[in-house]
C-alpha atoms as one frame of an Amber mdcrd trajectory, in Angstrom:
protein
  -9.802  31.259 -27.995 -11.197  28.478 -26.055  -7.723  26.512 -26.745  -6.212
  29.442 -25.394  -7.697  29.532 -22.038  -7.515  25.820 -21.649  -3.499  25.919
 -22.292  -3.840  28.838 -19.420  -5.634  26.215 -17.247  -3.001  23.686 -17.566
   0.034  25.698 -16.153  -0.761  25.069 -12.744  -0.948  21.688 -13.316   2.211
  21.567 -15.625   3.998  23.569 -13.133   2.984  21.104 -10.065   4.067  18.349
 -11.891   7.723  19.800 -12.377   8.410  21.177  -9.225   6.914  18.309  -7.323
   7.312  15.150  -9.321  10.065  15.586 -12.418  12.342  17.316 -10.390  12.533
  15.309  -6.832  12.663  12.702  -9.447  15.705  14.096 -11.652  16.812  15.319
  -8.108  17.348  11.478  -6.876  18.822  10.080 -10.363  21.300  12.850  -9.653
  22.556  11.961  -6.309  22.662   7.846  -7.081  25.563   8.819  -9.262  27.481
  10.346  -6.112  29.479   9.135  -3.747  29.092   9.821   0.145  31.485  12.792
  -0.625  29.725  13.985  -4.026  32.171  12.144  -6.475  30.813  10.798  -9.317
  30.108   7.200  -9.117  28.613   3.929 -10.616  29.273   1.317  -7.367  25.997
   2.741  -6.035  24.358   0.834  -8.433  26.902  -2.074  -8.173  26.467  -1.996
  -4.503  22.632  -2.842  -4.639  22.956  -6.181  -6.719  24.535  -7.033  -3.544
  22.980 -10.105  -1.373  22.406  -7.510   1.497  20.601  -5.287  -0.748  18.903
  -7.764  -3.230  17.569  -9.603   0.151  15.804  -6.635   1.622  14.199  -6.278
  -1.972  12.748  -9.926  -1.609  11.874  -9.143   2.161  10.211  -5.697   1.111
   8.651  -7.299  -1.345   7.316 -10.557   0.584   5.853  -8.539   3.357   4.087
  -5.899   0.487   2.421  -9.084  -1.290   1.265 -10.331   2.708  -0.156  -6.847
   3.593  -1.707  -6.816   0.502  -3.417 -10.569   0.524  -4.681  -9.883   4.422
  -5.659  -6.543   3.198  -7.398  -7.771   0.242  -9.330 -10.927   1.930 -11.192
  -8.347   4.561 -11.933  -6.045   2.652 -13.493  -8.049  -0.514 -16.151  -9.756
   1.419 -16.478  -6.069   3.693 -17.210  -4.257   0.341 -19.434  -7.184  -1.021
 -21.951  -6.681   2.026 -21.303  -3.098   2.545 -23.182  -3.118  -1.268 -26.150
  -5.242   0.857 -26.916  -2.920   3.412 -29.600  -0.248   3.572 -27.524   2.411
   4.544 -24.192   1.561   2.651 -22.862   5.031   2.254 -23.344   5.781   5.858
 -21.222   2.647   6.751 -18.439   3.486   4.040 -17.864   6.932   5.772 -17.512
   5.058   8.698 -14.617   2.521   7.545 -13.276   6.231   5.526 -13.129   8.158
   8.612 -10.186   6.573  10.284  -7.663   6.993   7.705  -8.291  10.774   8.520
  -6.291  10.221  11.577  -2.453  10.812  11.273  -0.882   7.600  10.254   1.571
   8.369  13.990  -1.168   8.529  16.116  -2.618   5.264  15.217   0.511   3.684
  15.026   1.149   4.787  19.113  -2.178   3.928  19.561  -1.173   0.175  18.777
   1.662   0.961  20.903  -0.633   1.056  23.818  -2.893  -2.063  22.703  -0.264
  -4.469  22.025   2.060  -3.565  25.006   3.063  -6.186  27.636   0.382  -4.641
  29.750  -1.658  -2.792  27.221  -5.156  -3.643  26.532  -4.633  -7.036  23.882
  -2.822  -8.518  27.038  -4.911  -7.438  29.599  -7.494  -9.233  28.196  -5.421
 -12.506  27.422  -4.711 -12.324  30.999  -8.066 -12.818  32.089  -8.297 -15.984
  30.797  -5.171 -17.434  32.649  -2.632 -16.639  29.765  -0.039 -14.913  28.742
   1.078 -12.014  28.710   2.702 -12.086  25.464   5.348  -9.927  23.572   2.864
  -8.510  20.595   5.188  -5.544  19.567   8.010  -5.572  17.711   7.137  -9.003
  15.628   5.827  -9.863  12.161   2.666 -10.655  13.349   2.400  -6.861  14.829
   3.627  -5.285  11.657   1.182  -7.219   9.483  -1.486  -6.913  11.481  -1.072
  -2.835  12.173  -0.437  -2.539   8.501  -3.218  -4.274   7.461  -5.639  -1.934
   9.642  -4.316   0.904   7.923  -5.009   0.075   4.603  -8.355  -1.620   4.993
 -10.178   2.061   3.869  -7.821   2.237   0.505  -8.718  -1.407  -0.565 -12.062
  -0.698  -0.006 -13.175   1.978  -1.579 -12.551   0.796  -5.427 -13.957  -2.357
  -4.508 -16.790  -0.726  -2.875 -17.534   1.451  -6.376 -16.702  -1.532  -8.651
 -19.213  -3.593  -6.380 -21.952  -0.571  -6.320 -21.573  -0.512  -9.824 -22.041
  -3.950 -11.056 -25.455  -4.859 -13.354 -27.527  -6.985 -10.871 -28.879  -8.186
 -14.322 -25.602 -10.322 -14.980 -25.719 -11.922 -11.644 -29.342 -12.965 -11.770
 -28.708 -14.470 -15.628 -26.200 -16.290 -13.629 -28.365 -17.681 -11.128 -31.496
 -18.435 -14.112 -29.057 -20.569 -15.859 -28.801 -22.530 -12.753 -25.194 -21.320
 -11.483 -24.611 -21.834  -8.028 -23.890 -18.607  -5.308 -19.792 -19.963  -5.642
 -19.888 -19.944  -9.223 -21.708 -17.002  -9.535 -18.727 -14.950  -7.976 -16.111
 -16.742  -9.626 -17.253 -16.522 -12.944 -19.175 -13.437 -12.675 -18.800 -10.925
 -10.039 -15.525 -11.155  -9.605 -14.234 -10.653 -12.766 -16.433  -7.678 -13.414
 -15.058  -6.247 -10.468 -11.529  -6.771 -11.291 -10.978  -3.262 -12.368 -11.932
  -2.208  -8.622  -9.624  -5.029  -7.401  -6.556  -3.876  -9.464  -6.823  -0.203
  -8.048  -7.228  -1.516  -4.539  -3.640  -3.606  -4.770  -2.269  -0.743  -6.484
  -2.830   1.924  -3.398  -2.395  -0.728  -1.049   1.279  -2.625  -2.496   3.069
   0.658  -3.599   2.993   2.209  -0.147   3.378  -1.410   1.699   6.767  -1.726
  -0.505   8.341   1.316   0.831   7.033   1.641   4.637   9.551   2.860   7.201
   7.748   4.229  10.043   6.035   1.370  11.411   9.045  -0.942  11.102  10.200
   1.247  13.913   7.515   1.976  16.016   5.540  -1.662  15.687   8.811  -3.630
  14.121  10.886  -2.557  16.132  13.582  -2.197  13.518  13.183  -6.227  13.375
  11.760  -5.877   9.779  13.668  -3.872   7.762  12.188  -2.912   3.998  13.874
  -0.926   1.928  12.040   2.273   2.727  13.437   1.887   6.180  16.964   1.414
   4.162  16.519   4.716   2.458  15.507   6.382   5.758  18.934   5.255   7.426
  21.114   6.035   4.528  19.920   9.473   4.259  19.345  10.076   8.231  22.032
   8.100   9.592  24.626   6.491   7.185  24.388  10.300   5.469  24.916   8.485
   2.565  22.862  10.065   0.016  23.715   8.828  -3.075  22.972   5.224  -1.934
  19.613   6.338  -0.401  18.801   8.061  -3.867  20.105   4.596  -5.696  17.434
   2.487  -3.600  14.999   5.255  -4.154  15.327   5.141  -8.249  14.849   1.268
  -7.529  11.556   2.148  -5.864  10.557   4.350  -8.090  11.200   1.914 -10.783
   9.446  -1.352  -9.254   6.387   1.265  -8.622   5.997   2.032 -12.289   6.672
  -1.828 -13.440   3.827  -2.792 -10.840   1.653  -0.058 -12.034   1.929  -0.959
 -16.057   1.557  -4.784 -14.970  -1.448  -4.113 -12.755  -3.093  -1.623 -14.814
  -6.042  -1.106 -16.736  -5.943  -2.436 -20.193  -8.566  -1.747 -22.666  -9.656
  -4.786 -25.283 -10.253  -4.321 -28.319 -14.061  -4.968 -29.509
């Protein structure tokens, strides 16, 4: 009986994962093999292993692994004291609570702040400088980026931090390590679990990001989420949006299995 009901409590969750991953999934594998006027095709596929195509790869993937490093050198040392404080939890929410706010809003907001005469400038100005054009360079799209995924690197870095054995780290420091040593050898590999997760949630989405090439960028970086947004809003080319998209999708998983978790034997 209790088998039963749990099979019963699974078929929302087996019928989520159908309608909303398999199938947009089987969905996209479908339309790679089409042509812009639904004719079966392989030169989709061809097409990508093109230099244009296999260059925005590199680029997407270049700026991913920057967002990522920036990303992941804040918010290490962030998480590290964040563990020190008395009131850690109440300073976590704090660094959470932004990423509430719609990921348009704050990317207008920056709009405003790195304008020719927004705020950044403004204050440039006051020291006989300037302005500058902020917007619509790398510098902008790394920077904006980075912002945005400060929370989601640390969070699992926060936990694996929070949950380390003080015990180890003072053993450490008995057998006469030294504070550097102490976090190579020590605290940083027992956090590496927390580390992994944080570069997972932080290079997956960085690899595919098409709305703040546009508004930040300024179309000047193009990855190739912002290729699968024109070929299925502009180009109408579906089946060569879908083909990039199965790429994605594919590059995701490698990253995942390479990144991942994996248990050692005793």
């Amino acid at each position: 009986m209790q088998n039963k009901s749990r099979n019963l409590y699974l078929i929302p969750y087996v019928l989520w994962i159908i309608l909303c991953v398999v199938a947009p999934i089987l969905l996209i594998v479908f339309y790679s093999f089409q042509d812009i006027h639904g004719n079966f095709t392989l030169n989709n596929y061809v097409n990508f292993f093109t230099p244009v195509y296999l260059k925005m790869t590199l680029g997407s993937f270049w700026y991913a692994f920057l967002i990522t490093a920036f990303t992941l050198l804040v918010s290490y040392p962030t998480a590290y004291l964040l563990t020190k404080t008395k009131y850690k939890q109440l300073w976590l929410l704090l660094i959470i609570v932004p990423s509430w706010i719609n990921l348009l809003l704050k990317a207008y907001a920056f709009l405003g702040l790195f304008g020719k005469y927004g705020f950044v400038n403004a204050m440039i100005e006051t020291f006989g400088i300037g302005p500058y054009q902020l917007l619509f360079t790398d510098f902008s799209f790394i920077f904006v980026s980075v912002y945005i995924f400060i929370p989601f690197m640390i969070l699992p870095i926060f936990n694996s931090l929070d949950k380390l054995n003080q015990s180890y780290v003072d053993a450490a420091r008995d057998l006469g390590a030294s504070p550097f040593k102490t976090f190579v050898k020590v605290i940083f590999p027992l956090t590496m679990d927390g580390v992994k997760s944080g570069v997972q949630v932080v290079f997956i989405p960085a690899l595919s990001l098409f709305m703040l090439t546009r508004l930040i960028a300024g179309n000047k970086v193009i990855t190739l989420g912002t290729a699968v947004e024109q070929q299925f809003l502009v180009t109408q080319d579906w089946g060569m949006g879908s083909t990039i998209a199965v790429f994605l999708v594919l590059i995701m998983v490698l990253f995942m299995i390479l990144t991942g978790n994996r248990k050692r034997g005793l």
